[in-house]
C-alpha positions in Angstrom: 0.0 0.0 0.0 0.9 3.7 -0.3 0.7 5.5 2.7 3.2 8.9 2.2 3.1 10.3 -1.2 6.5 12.9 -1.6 5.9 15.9 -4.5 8.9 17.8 -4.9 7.8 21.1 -6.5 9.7 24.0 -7.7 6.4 25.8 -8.6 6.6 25.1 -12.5 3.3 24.7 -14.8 4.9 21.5 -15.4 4.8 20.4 -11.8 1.4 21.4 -10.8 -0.2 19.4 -13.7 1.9 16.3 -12.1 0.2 17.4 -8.4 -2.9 15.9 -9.8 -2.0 12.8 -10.7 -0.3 12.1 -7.6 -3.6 13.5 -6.0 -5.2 11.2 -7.7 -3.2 8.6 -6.5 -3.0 9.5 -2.8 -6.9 9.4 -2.9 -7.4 6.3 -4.1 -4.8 4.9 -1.3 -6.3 7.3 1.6 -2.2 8.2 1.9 -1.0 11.6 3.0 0.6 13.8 0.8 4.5 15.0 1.5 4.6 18.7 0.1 8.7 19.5 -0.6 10.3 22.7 -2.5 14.2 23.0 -2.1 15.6 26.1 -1.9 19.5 27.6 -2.8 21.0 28.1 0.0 22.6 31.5 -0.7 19.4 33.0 -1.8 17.6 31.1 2.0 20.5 33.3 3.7 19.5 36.6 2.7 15.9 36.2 3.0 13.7 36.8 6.4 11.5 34.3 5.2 12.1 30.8 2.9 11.6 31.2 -0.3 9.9 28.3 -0.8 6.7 29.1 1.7 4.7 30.4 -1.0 4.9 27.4 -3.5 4.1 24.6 -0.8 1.3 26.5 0.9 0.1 26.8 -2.9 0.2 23.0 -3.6 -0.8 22.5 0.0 -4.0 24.2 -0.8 -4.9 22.1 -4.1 -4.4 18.9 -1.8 -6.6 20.1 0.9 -9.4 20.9 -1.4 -8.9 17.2 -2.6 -10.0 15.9 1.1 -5.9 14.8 1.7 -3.8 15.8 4.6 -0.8 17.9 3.2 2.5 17.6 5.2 4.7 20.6 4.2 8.5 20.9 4.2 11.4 23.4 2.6 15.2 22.6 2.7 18.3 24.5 1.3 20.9 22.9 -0.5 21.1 20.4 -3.6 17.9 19.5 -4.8 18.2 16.2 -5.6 19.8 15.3 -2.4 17.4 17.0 -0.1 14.5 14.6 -2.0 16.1 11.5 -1.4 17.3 12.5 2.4 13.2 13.9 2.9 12.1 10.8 1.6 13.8 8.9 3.8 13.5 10.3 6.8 10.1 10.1 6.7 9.7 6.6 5.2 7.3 8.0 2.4 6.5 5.7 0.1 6.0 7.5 -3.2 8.0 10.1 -5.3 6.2 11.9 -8.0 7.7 14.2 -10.2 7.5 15.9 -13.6 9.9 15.1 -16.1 10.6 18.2 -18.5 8.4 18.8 -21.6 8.8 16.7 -24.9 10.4 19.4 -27.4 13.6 20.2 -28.0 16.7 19.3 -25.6 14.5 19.1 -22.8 12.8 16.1 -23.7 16.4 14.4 -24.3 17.8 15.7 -20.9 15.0 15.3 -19.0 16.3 17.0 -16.0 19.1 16.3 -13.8 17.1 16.6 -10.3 14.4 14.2 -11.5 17.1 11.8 -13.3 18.7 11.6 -10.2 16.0 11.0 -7.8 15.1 7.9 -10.1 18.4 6.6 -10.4 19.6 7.1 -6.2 15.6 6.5 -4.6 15.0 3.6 -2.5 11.2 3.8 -3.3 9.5 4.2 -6.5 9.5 7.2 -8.6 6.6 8.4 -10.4 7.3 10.6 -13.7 4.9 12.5 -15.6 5.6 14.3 -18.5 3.5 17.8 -18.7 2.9 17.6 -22.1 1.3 14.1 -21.9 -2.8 13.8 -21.2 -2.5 12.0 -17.3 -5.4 9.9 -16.7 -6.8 8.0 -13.8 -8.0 5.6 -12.4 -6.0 3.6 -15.3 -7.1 1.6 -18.4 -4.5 -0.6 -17.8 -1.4 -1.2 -16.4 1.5 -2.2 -18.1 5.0 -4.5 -17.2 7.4 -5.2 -18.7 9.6 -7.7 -17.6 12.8 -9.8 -18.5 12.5 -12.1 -16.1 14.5 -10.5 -13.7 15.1 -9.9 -10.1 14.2 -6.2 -11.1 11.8 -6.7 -13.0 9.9 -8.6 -10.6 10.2 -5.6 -7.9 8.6 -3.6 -10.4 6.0 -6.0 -11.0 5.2 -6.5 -7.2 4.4 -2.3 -7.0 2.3 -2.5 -10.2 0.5 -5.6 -9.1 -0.2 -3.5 -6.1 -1.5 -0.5 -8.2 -3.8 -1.9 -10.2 -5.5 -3.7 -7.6 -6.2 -1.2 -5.5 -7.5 0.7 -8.3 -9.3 -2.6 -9.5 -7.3 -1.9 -13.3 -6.2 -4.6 -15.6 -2.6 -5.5 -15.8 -0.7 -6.4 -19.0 2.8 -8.2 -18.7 4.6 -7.4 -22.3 7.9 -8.8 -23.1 10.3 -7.7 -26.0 13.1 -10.3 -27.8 15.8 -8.2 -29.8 17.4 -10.4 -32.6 20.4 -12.5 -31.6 23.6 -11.2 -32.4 23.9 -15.4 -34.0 20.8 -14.7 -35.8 23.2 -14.3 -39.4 24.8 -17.5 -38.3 23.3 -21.9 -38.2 22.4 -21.6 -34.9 19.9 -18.5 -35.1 17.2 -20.5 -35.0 18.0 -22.4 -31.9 19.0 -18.7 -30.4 15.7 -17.7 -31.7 14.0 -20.0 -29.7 16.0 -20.1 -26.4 15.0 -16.3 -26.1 11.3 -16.9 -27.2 11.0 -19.1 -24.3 12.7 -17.2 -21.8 10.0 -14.3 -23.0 7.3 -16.2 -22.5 8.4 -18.1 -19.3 8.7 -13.9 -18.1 5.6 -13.2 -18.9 3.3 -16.2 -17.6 5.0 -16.0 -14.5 4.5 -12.5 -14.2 0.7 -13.1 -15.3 0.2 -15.9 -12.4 1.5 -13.1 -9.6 -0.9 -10.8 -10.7 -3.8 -13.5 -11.3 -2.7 -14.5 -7.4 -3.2 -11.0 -6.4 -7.1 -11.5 -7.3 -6.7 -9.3 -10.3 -9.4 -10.7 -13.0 -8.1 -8.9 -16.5 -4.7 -10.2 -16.8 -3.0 -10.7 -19.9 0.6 -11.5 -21.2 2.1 -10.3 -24.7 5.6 -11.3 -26.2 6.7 -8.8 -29.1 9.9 -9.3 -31.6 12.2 -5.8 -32.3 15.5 -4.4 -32.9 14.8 -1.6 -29.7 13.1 -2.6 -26.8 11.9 1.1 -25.4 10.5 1.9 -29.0 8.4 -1.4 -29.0 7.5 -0.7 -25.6 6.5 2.9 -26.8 4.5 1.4 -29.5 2.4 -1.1 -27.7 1.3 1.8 -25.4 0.3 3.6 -28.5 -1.6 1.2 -29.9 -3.1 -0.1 -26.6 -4.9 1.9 -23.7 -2.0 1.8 -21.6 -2.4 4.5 -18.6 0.8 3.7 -16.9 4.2 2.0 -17.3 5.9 0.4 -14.1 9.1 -1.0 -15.2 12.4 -2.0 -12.8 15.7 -0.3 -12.8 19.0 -2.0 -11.9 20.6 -2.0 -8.2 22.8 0.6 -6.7 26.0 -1.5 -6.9 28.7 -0.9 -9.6 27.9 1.4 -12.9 24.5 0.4 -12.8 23.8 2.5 -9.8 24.5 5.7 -12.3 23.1 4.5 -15.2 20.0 2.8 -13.9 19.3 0.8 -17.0 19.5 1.8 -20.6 15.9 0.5 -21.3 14.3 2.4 -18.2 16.4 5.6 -19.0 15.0 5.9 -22.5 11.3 4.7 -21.7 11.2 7.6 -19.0 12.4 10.4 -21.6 10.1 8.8 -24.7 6.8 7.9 -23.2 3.8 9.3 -23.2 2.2 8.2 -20.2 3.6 8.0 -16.7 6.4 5.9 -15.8 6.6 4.2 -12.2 10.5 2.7 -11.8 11.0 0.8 -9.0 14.3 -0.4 -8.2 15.7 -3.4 -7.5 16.2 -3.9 -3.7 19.4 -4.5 -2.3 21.4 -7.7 -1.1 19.0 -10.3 -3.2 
């Protein structure tokens, strides 16, 4: 369940379109709602009061008139490092934050406070793009999954999700071509990883269908890029929300966070939930 929803807000057009989803959200879960805005430290210094007061009081309002309990907070110093220690401390449960608009560099940088929460977080990150229409409840819910130990984090949080908001849930796999696929033994490297996709997905299905969730379905898709096939399956498909896992925090990983995560969170047009992989497993 999700019990302490954090919104991080620097007061932007883009984040208070985001507020609503994660209102939305917080509703449906009865949770309270974490209200943060981080201010420069130089600039807190020479002012008699934070900077910051009049932008969570602001968003504090909007989730007050939603029937939610706002919890307000404003730090000084680096941004991204004042979310993750907030979140923390107060063992919230949810991040949700705006990722930059979808023209120009923006939508290729997406925004080094947001890229960092999601890569460092030890809960799930919500991103939303502003541009993109946010709807809830959800169609449908959709996982991806290798197969993996973080994969099946993520699909624990979605399976989560679209109970509580009685949603179905599709598991969607992707095989890229075999690097052997030229050579005699592409066919036998076809299949190897045709099976592993489909062993992913109906275990992934059987979670969910264990979780009481009725509409369940699994899909298994062939392409050269898995991001841009998962990009067009949500495209063709009333997909409201993608929860997909990242990597661990150990080794390069911990920076990168997974190449397939990293692009579906700048490309997408619906929200992305990652959910990292926990630690020591």
């Amino acid at each position: 369940m999700v019990d302490r929803v954090l919104f991080p807000t620097d007061g932007s057009a883009g984040a208070m379109s985001t507020l609503e989803h994660a209102l939305d959200l917080a509703a449906d879960h009865d949770a309270s709602v974490h209200v943060l805005t981080v201010q420069d430290e130089k600039t807190a210094a020479d002012l008699e009061e934070p900077a910051g007061t009049e932008l969570v009081e602001l968003a504090a309002d909007r989730v007050r008139e939603r029937g939610l309990d706002p919890v307000t907070a404003i730090r000084s110093g680096r941004p991204y490092q004042r979310i993750l220690e907030y979140a923390d401390a107060e063992d919230v449960d949810l991040i949700v934050m705006p990722t930059h608009g979808r023209t120009g560099l923006e939508r290729l940088l997406l925004g080094s406070v947001t890229a960092r929460v999601i890569r460092l977080a030890d809960v799930p990150v919500l991103t939303a793009c502003p541009d993109a229409e946010l709807r809830y409840p959800y169609r449908r819910v959709l996982v991806p999954t290798d197969g993996s130990r973080s994969a099946r984090a993520a699909l624990d949080v979605a399976v989560t999700l679209a109970s509580v908001a009685d949603v179905p849930l599709t598991a969607l796999s992707v095989v890229e071509p075999s690097r052997h696929d030229a050579n005699v033994r592409s066919t036998a490297s076809r299949d190897r990883m045709d099976e592993r996709a489909h062993d992913a997905v109906e275990a992934a299905g059987e979670v969910a269908r264990e979780a009481s969730i009725s509409d369940v379905s699994t899909t298994v898709v062939r392409g050269s890029s898995v991001h841009a096939e998962i990009d067009s399956y949500v495209a063709a498909n009333p997909i409201d929300l993608i929860v997909v896992g990242t990597h661990g925090r150990t080794g390069i990983d911990r920076y990168l966070f997974g190449g397939v995560t990293e692009k579906l969170v700048r490309t997408a047009d619906v929200p992305v939930l990652t959910v990292r992989e926990p630690d020591g497993e």
